[in-house]
N, C-alpha and C positions, 0 to 999 in steps of 0.2 A: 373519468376512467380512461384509460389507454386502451387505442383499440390493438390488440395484438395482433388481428387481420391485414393490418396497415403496413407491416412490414413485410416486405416481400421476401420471396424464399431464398434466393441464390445471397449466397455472402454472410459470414458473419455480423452478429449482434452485437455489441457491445454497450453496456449497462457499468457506468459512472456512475457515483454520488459519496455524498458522505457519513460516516460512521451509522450506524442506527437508521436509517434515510427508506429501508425497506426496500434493497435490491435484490436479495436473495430471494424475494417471493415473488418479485417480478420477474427474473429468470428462468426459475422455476415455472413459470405460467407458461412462459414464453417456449422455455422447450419442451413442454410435453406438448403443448399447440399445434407444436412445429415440427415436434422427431428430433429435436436436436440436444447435444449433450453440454452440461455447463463447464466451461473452463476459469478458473481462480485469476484473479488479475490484484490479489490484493498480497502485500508485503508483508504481514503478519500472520497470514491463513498458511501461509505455504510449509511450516517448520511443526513438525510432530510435538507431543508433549502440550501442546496449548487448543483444545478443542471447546469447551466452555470461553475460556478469556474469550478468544478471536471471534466466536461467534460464527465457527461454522456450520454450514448445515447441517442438521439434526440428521442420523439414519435415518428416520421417513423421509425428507427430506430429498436425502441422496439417492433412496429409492424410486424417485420422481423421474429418475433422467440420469445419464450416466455423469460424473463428475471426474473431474481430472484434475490436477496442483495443487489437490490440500491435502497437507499433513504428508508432503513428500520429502522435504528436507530436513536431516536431523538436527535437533534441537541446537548443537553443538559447533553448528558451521554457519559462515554468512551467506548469503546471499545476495546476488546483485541484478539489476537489471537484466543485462545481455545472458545472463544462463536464463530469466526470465523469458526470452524473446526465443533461446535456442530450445527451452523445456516447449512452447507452447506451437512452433512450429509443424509439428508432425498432426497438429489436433486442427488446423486452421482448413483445409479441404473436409470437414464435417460440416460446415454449417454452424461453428462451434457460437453458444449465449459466451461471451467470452465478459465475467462479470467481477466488479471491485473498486476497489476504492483509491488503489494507489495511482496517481497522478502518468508519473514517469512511465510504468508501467503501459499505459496507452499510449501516449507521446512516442515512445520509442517503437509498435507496435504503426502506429498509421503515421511518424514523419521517419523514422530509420532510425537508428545507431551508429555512432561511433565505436567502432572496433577498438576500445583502448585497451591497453597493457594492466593489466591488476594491480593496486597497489599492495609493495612487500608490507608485511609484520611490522619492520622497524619503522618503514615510514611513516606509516599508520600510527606505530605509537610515538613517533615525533611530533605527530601533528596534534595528538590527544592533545600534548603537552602544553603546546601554544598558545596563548591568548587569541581570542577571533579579532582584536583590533591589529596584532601581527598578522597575523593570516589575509588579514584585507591590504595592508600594505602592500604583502608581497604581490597580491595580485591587483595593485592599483598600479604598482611599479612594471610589471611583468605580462599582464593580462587584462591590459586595461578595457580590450571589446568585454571580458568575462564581468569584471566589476562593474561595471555602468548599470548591466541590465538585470544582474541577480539580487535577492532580495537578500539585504544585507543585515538583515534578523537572524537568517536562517542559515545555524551553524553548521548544520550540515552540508549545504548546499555548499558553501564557502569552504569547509576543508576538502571536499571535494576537489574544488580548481585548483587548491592548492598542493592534493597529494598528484593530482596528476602532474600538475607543474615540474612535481621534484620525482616523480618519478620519471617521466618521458622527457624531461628537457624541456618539453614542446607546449603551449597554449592551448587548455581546452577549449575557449573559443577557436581554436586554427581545426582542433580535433571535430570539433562541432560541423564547420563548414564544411569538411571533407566527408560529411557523412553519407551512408548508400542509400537507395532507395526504402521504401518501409515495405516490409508485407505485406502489409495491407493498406493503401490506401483509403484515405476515409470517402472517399467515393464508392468505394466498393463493399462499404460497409452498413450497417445502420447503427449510426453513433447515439444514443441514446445519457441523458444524466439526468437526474431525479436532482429535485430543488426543493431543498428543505426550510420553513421559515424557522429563526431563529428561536423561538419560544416552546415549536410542538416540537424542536429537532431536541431542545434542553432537556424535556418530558420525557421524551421517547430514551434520552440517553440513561436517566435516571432509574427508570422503571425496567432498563434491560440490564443493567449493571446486578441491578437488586434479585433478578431472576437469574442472572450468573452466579448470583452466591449460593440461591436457594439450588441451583441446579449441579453446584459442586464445583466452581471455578477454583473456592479455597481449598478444596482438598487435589484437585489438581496442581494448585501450585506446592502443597506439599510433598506431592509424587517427584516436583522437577526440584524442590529445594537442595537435595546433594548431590545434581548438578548446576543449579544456577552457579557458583563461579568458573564453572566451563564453559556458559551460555554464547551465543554466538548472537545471529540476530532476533533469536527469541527474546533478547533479553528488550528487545525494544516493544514489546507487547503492551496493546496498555492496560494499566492495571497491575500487570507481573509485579514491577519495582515495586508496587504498596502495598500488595498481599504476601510479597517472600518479606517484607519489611518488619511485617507484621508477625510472621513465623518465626521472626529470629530474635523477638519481644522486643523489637525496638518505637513501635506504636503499636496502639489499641486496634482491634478489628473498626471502630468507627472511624476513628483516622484515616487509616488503609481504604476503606471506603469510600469517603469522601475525598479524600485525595484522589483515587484512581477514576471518580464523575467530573473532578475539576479536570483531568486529562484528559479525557474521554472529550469533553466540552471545547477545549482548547486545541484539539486533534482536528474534530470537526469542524471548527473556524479558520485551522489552516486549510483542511480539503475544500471547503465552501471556494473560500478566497482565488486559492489554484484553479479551482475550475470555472471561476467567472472570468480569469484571465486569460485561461488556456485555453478554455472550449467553446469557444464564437460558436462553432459551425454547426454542434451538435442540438438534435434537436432534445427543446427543454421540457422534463416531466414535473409536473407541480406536485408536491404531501401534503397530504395524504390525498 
């Protein structure tokens, strides 16, 4: 058991882990202990219309403690990191449980950000277009510090370097090394991430999918179905793509089901992975 006494007062908390992992209840713990309110760090929680799927806190729940970054951006828009950094700023002289799952999202938070330029519409759908073994060209030919060290699975990460590429001119690696200090230092933090073995983290994924159904996740997705082709980064929800799938009769509700535990499963072997690369420093919580 984590003694929550052990963290000291001054400085935010931060609370890493992956999918299902049981951080929400450890926040929760943590700010009523302590007086402090929970702030959202995760990339799916943040956009209205998805409250079942994402797994956000239950009203009891929110009742616990004041919350802040869920369900603030509409369904319909993207979201990016640095509005991430700029939304949570005003919340970080509280003392704030600042808790989630998304990787980047802390990174950017205790080492700083790159101030980059947005990418346009069009570039963005240029790049949709592309093959990732093009996309890695350009930036083996052009960004060769960015290729070496990114994980060249990860197609996102890759048209990344490359829409900045075309859009800035300039090297996100160049953009990288020019980066400002971070808010928060992880010195002045208490970095915390839950470590899940792969077998009770499988369980645990399974059995909370199946309580999103029972709980009404599919009738949520029917609420957002005549807007899913307006979807913005809701549409990256997991689960979303196999329950609108399934609304529009193109698989069975057990399809849709299973498919959205094989994502759910596959989500959380990339958060895992991320954070045994990323988070040396932070100290480790074992699951249950």
């Amino acid at each position: 058991m984590f003694d929550i006494d052990s963290i000291p007062e001054p400085g935010p908390v931060l609370i890493a882990g992956p999918t299902a992992s049981g951080k929400t209840a450890l926040a929760i713990a943590i700010a009523r202990a302590q007086g402090r309110p929970v702030v959202n760090a995760d990339a799916l929680q943040v956009y209205d219309g998805w409250h079942v799927l994402t797994a956000r806190p239950s009203p009891e729940e929110a009742r616990a403690a004041p919350h802040h970054l869920f369900g603030h951006v509409p369904f319909t828009e993207d979201y990016s990191v640095g509005q991430w950094l700029r939304d949570v700023t005003p919340h970080l002289s509280d003392r704030p449980v600042i808790v989630g799952g998304t990787g980047l999202y802390f990174r950017a938070l205790t080492e700083g950000l790159a101030d980059i330029p947005a990418t346009p519409a069009a570039i963005r759908a240029e790049a949709d277009t592309l093959p990732t073994d093009v996309l890695l060209a350009t930036l083996d030919a052009q960004d060769p510090d960015l290729a070496r060290r990114i994980d060249r699975q990860n197609r996102a990460r890759i048209q990344r370097g490359w829409e900045v590429l075309r859009t800035t001119g300039r090297p996100l690696s160049q953009w990288q090394r020019d980066t400002p200090p971070p808010l928060v230092p992880l010195r002045n933090a208490t970095p915390l991430v839950l470590e899940a073995e792969k077998d009770w983290l499988t369980d645990r994924i399974t059995r909370r999918f199946d309580r999103m159904l029972e709980a009404g996740a599919l009738e949520e997705a029917r609420a957002n179905l005549p807007r899913w082709d307006r979807a913005g980064g809701a549409r990256k929800a997991i689960g979303a793509p196999e329950l609108i799938a399934h609304l529009q009769g193109k698989i069975t509700l057990d399809q849709a089901r299973e498919a959205a535990i094989i994502a759910s499963r596959q989500y959380a072997k990339r958060q895992r992975t991320w954070f045994r690369s990323n988070m040396g420093a932070w100290t480790r919580i074992p699951c249950p």
